[in-house]
N, C-alpha and C positions, 0 to 999 in steps of 0.2 A: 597583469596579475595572473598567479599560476591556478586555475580551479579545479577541484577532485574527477573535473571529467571534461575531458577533449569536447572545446569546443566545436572544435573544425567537423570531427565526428558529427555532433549531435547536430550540426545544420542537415551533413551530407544523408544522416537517416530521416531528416525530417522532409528532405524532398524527395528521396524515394522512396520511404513506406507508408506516407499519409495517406495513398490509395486504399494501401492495405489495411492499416489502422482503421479508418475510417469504415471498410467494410470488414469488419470482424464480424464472428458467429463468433456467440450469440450476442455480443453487443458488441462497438467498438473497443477496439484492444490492443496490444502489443508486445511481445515478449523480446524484451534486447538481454545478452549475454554482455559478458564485460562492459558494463553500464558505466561504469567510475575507472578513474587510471587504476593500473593493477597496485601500487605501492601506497594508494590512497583508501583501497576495496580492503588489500589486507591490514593497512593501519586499524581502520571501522573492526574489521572483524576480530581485533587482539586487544581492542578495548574494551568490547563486555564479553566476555564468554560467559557469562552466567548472571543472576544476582546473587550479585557480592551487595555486602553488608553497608557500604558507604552508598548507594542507591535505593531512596526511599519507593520504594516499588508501588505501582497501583495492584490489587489481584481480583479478577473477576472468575467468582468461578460459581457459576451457576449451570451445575453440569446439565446437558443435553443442547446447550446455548452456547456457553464459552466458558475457556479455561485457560487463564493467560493471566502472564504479568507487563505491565505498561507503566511507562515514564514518561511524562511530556514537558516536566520540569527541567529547564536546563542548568538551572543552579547546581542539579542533583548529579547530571551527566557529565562524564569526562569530554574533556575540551574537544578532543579527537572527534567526537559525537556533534557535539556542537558546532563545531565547523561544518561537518557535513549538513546539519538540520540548516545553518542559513545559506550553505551555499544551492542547499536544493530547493530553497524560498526564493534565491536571488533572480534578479531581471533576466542572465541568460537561460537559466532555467525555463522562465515563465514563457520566453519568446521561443525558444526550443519547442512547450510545449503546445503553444497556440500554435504554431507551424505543421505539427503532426496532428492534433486533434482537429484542427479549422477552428474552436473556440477562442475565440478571442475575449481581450480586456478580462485577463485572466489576474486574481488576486490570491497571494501568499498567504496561509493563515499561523502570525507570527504565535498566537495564542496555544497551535500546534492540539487543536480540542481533536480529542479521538484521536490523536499520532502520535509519533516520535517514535522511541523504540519500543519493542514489543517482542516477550521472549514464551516461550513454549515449550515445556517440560514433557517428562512420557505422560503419557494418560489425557495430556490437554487436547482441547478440539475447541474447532470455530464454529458453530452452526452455519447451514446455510441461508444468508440475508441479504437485507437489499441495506444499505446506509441511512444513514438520517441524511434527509436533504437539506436542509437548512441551517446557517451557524446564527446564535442568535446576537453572541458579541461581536461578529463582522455586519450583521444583516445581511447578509449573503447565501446562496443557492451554491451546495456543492456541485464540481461540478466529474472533478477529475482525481481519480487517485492512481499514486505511484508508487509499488511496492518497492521493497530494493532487499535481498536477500544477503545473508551473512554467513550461510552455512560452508563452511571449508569442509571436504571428505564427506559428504551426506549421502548416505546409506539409503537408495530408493524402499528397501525392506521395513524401513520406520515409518515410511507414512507421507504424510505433510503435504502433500501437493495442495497446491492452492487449484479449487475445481468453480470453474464458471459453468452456470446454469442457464438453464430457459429462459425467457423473461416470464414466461407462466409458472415457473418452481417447480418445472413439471418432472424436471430429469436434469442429469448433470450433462453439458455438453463439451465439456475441454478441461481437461486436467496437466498441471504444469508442478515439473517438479521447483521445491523453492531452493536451487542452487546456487553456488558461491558467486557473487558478484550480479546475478542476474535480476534484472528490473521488469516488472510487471505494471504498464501504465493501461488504464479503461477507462470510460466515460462511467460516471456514476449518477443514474436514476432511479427511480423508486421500485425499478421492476428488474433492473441488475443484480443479478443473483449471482452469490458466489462465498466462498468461504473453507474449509480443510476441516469436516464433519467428524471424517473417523479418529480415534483418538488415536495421539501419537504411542508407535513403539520404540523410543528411543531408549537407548543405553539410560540408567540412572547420572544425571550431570550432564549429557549432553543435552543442548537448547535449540527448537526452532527458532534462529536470530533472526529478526527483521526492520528493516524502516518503514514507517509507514508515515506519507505525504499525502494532504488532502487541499485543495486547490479551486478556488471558489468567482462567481461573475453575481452581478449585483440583480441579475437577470437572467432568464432563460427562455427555451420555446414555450408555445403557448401547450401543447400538446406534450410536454414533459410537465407541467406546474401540477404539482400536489400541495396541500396542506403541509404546513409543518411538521415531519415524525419523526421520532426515535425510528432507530436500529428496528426493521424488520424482518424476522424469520418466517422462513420459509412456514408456510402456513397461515401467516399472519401478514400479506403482501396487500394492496392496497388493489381497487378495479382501475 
């Protein structure tokens, strides 16, 4: 079977940058370029350029927090989309990604809460947060997420970087621009800060496009367990 992204690739990075991955500043992390085959990266990116009216949109906009429109409905999304969402849930995925992170018995979350596609207008911004750790319809401890970026031609003068934090929310420590085909994977805990704060300057109609994959184990360290929490902003981070 042909899948959206070289397998052979994704072993050969997974055994030689799980060193690296694993020691990221400021948490674990990784930033891969040409993530997905290029014919499969640009299908993804020529199937939403915007929201169009046949996609029932989620809109969060509580400015200073976030400002974004979100899908995780696949009924709603064109096929092109959907292929990607189950091929980035699928088994070789998941063994890819236990191999780079060392997290093992790593689980798909087909329900796709808090993911799928996610679009970003001028003016929108993400606060800086930590995730919610817990899915309550899998019972499961998030553990891992994986960005995957859509933007063709992006203009660094707009904005957008996706910027990883302290684990104390004290300052930003790495900022990454969100380019065409480029995938951003990190361990997600409660003190993983990170998010694209200042609002965008984008052209009117141009979109910050992305995927966003959340990736969950039935268990964790004992020295990561928190309580159950929503979405934390910076400011509002847990001891």
């Amino acid at each position: 079977m042909e899948f959206i992204y070289d397998l052979d690739r994704l072993s050969a990075i997974a055994s030689s940058q799980a060193g690296a991955y694993r020691g990221g500043h400021p948490f674990p992390h990784i930033v891969l370029d040409q993530f997905l085959k290029p014919a499969s990266a640009a299908a993804l990116a020529a199937a939403v350029t915007g929201p169009g009216n046949e996609i029932a949109w989620d809109r969060y906009a509580a400015e200073g927090f976030e400002m974004k429109l979100a899908c995780s409905r696949e009924e709603e999304l064109p096929e092109t989309v959907c292929r990607a969402l189950h091929e980035l849930n699928a088994g070789p995925m998941l063994r890819f990604l236990e191999a780079l992170t060392g997290i093992g018995h790593l689980l798909p979350d087909p329900q796709l809460l808090g993911g799928g596609l996610h679009l970003v207008g001028r003016g929108g911004h993400l606060g800086v947060h930590a995730d919610f750790n817990w899915h309550p319809g899998l019972q499961a401890n998030r553990r891992i997420n994986l960005l995957l970026y859509l933007n063709q031609d992006w203009d660094p003068a707009w904005g957008g970087d996706l910027e990883l934090w302290s684990t104390d929310a004290a300052r930003r420590e790495k900022s990454i621009a969100p380019l065409f085909n480029r995938a951003v994977i990190f361990n997600t805990r409660s003190d993983t800060f990170h998010g694209h704060p200042a609002p965008l300057a984008t052209p009117e109609g141009v979109w910050r496009r992305s995927i966003a994959m959340y990736y969950y184990t039935t268990t964790r360290p004992e020295a990561e367990q928190r309580a159950p929490h929503n979405t934390r902003y910076k400011g509002m981070h847990l001891p």
